[in-house]
N, C-alpha and C positions, 0 to 999 in steps of 0.2 A: 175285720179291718186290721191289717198290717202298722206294727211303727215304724215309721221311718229311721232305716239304718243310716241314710246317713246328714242325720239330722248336727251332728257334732263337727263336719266336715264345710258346712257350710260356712261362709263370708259371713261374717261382723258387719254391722252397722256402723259407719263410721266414728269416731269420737274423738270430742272436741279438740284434742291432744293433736290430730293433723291439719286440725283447719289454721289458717292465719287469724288473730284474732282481729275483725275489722269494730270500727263505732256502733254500729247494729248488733251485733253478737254481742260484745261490753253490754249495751244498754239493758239489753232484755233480760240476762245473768242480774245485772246491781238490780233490777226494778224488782227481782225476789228476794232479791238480799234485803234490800231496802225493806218487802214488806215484812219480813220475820225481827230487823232491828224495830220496828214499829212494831209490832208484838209484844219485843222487850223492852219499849219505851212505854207501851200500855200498863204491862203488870208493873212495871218501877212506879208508874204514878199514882196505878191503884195503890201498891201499897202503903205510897206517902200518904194517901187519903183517908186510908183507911187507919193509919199512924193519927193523924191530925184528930182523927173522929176520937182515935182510946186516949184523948187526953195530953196536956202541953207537956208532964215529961215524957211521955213517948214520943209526943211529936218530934223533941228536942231531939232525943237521941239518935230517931231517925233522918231528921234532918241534917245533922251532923253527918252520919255516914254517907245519904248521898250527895252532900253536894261538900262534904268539908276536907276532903283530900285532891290532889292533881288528879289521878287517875278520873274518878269521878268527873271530872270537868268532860274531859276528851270522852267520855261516856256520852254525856249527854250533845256533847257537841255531833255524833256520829248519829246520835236519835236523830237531831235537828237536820243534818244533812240526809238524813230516811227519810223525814218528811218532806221536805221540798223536793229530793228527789222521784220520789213516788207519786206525790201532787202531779208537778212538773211532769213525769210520764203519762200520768192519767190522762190531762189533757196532752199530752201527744195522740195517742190514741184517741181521744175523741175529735182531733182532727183528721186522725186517718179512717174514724168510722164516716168521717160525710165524704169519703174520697180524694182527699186534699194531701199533698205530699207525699206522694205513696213511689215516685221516680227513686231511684236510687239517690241522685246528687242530692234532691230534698228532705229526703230519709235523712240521710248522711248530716246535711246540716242541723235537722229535728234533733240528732242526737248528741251533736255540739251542744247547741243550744242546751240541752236537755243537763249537760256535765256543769257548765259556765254556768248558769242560771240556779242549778240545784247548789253552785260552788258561792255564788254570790249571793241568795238568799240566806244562805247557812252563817255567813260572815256577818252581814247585816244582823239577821235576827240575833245573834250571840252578842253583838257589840250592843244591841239592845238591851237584851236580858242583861248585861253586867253593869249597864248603867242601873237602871232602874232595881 
């Protein structure tokens, strides 16, 4: 069997870098984003948990570090936006698994929805947690 000489001469697969970025493209990008910042929301709670368990000055001090500077806030604020975004996508997809909205203009809107909704949950839930 022969290698192909001119296997280095071939066309590229195109990348993303020419496409126009449309609401569908966005969406499907942030909903991996989302689930890896939910990965990093995972281990930050294990390890508050696992703080709380070795005892109340560890708890302390770790409680301090994540939640007792600005930075930290918009941390967790970006978690909270992971999760309602990612939620929020799920059911997107499990509307488009029973064949519903699958047209382009409905897609489109699915994915509004999907920004607004993941934007307005995130707001809500945070003005929660600072009350309480």
């Amino acid at each position: 069997m022969t290698a192909d000489v001119n296997r280095g001469n071939r066309p590229r697969s195109p990348h993303l870098s020419i496409y126009r970025p449309h609401i569908l493209m966005v969406s499907s990008i942030l909903i991996r984003i989302s689930g890896n910042g939910l990965t990093v929301g995972i281990l930050l709670m294990l390890w508050w948990l696992l703080a709380a368990a070795a005892g109340p000055e560890v708890y302390a001090a770790h409680n301090e570090w994540l939640t007792g500077w600005w930075l930290a806030y918009i941390v967790w604020f970006g978690i909270i936006w992971a999760l309602w975004y990612h939620m929020l996508g799920g059911i997107r997809h499990i509307i488009w698994d029973e064949a519903i909205g699958l047209d382009l203009p409905t897609a489109e809107k699915l994915g509004w929805a999907l920004v607004f909704g993941s934007v307005a949950g995130t707001v809500l839930t945070s003005i929660i947690l600072l009350i309480v």
